[in-house]
C-alpha positions as CSV (number, residue, x, y, z in Angstrom):
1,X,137.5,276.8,93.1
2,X,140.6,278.4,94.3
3,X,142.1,280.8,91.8
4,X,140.0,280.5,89.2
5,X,139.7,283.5,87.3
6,X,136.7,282.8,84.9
7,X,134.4,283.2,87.6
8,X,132.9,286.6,87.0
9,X,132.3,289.1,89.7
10,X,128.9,289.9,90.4
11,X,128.0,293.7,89.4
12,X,128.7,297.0,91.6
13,X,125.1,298.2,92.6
14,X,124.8,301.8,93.1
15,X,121.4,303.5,93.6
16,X,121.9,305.0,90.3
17,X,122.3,301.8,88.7
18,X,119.4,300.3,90.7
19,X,117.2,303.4,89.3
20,X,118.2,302.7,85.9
21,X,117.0,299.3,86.6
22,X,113.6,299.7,87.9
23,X,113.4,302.4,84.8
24,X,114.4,299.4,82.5
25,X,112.0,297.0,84.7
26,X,109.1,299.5,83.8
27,X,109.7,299.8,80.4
28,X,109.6,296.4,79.8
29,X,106.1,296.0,82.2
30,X,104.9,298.8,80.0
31,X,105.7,296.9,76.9
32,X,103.7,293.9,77.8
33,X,101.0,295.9,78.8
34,X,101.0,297.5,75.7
35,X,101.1,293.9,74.3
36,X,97.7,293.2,76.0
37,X,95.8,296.4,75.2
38,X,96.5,295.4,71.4
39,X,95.2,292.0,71.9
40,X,92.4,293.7,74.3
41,X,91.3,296.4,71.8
42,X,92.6,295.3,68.4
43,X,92.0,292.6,65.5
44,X,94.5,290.3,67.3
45,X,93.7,288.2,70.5
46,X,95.0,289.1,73.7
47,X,97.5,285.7,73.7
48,X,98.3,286.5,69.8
49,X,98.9,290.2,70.9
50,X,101.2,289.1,74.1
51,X,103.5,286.7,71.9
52,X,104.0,287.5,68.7
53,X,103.2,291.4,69.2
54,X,106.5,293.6,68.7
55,X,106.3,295.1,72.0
56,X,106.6,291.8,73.7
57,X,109.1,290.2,71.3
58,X,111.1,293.6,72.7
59,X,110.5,293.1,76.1
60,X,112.0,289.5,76.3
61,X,114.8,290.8,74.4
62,X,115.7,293.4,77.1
63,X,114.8,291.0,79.5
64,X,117.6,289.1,78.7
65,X,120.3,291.5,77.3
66,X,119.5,293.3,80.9
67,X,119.2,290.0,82.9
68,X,123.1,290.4,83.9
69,X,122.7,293.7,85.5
70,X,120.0,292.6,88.0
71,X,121.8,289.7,89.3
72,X,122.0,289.5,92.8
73,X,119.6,292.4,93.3
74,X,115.5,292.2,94.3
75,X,114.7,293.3,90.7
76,X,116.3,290.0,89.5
77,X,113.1,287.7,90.6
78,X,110.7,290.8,88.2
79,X,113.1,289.8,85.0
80,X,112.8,286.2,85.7
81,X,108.9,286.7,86.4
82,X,109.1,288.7,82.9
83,X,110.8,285.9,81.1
84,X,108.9,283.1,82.6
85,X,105.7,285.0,81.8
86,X,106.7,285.0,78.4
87,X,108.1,281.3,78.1
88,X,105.5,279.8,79.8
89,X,102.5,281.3,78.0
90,X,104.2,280.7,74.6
91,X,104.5,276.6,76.2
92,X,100.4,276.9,77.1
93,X,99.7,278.3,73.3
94,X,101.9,275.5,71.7
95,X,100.1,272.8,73.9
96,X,96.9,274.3,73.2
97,X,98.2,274.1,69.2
98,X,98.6,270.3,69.3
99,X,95.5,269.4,71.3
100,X,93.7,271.2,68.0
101,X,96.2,269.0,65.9
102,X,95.3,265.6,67.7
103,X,91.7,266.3,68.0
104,X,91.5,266.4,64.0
105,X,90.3,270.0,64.2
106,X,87.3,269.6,66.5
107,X,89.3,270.8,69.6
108,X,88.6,274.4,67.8
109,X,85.3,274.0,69.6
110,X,86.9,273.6,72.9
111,X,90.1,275.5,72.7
112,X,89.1,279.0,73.3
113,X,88.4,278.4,77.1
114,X,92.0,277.1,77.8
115,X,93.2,280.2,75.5
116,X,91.0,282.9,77.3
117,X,92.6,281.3,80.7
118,X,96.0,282.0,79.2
119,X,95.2,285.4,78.3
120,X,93.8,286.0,81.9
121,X,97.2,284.5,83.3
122,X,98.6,287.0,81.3
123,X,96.8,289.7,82.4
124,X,97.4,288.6,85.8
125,X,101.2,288.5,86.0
126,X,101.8,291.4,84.1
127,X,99.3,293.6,86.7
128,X,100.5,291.6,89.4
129,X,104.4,292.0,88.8
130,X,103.9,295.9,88.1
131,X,102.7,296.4,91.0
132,X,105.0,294.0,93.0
133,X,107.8,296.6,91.3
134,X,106.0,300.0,92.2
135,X,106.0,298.8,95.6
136,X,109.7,297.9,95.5
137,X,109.2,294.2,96.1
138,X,110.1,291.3,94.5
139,X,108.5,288.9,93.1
140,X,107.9,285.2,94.6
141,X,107.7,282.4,91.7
């Protein structure tokens, strides 16, 4: 596309703004973790905690109003990590709804093994993309 001015640039990276980033990338790490303890610790389950908690329902939300900033940078693969953590969980508890659903109810018997697996999963990728970011990598999908 020759002279096509709709194409927007891709953002100026200082190491300030990379800073502010990894700051941002913590936050919303810490969030999720948060997320978890609630489920871990509290009334709520660990998956109920992670999904429909308020400090995951912020963290996707950064994750995607800061999403433009990390473009092109290492820290872009943690906030698509984030938001596919997020996405993809929700798509395993929604499954996990209908096999109840299409089972008439008796699948309540069998569900809580596939929903502890998710909440594992969830464990996993939040500890396992935290550290990826302290060591200043990125993560692999």
């Amino acid at each position: 596309m020759t002279g096509s001015s709709s194409a927007q640039p891709l953002p100026t990276h200082t190491a300030q703004n990379a800073d502010a980033l990894i700051g941002w990338t913590q936050a919303i790490y810490l969030l999720h973790a948060i997320s978890l303890g609630i489920g871990i610790l509290g009334a709520a389950s660990v998956v109920g905690a992670f999904l429909i908690g308020w400090p995951s329902i912020v963290a996707v939300i950064l994750n995607y109003v800061k999403q433009s900033e990390a473009r092109g940078t290492w820290l872009e693969s943690h906030f698509r990590w984030q938001i596919r953590t997020f996405w993809f969980g929700a798509l395993w508890v929604v499954l996990c709804g209908m096999f109840v659903v299409f089972t008439l109810g008796l699948g309540l018997l069998l569900v809580w093994i596939p929903l502890g697996l998710v909440a594992l999963w969830f464990i996993y990728r939040v500890a396992r993309g935290w550290l990826a970011l302290n060591n200043r990598r990125p993560m692999y999908t």
